[in-house]
Each structure stands twice: as C-alpha cells, then as structure tokens.
N, C-alpha and C positions, 0 to 999 in steps of 0.2 A: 971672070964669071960671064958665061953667057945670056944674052938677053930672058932666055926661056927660064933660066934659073934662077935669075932676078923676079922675074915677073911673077913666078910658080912662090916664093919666098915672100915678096912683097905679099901677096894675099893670103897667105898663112899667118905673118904678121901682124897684118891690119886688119884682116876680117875673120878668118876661123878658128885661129888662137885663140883671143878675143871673147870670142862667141864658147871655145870649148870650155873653156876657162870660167866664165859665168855660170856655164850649165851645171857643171862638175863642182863649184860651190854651191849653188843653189841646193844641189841634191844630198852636198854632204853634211850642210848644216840643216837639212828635211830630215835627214836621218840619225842629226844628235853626233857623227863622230866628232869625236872628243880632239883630235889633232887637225880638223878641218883647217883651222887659221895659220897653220904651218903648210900644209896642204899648199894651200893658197898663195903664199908666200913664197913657194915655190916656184908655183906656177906661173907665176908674175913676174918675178926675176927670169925666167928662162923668156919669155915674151919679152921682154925690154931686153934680155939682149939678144935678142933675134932681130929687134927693130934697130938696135945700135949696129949692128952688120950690116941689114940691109941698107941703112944710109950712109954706112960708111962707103960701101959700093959705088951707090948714087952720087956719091959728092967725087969717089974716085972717075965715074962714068964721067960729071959735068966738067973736069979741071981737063981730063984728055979731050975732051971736044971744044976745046977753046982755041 
C-alpha cells in the first residue's frame, strides 16, 4: 500500500468516518427512523474495520523498517 493510500485511509478512518457517522445518527434518530440503531451498528462495524486495516498496514509499515 502506498503512502498516499495509507495516509487518504488513515483520515477517512480517524476523522470523516467518524464525523459522517455521528451526523447521519443524529439525523436519523431527529427523524424517528424506526431502524436507526441498526443503521448505526452498521456503520460502526464498517469504521472499526477500516481502522483494523489501517493498523494492520501501520504495524506491517513499522516491522519492514526495522
């Protein structure tokens, strides 16, 4: 994986995932859907494993620069 693709992941991860993922509850339980909390659950599970790749990377990145 290339740095740029690391990097572009890494902040999809840590910051606008995140952040989409708050907005899009906030609004669906504004709006009473009824499956919001699965919704949610979803959304959550796909973020953590986005985060589990990207540090999977990380740890592959740090063991080759040894």
């Amino acid at each position: 994986m290339s740095n740029k693709v690391y990097d572009v992941l890494k902040d999809i991860s840590l910051c606008w995932m995140p952040l989409g993922i708050a907005f899009v509850g906030v609004c669906l339980e504004a709006l009473n859907v009824p499956s919001a909390g699965v919704v949610m659950t979803i959304l959550v599970a796909a973020n953590t494993f986005l985060g589990g790749v990207v540090k999977y990377y990380k740890s592959k990145y740090d063991r080759e620069g040894e």
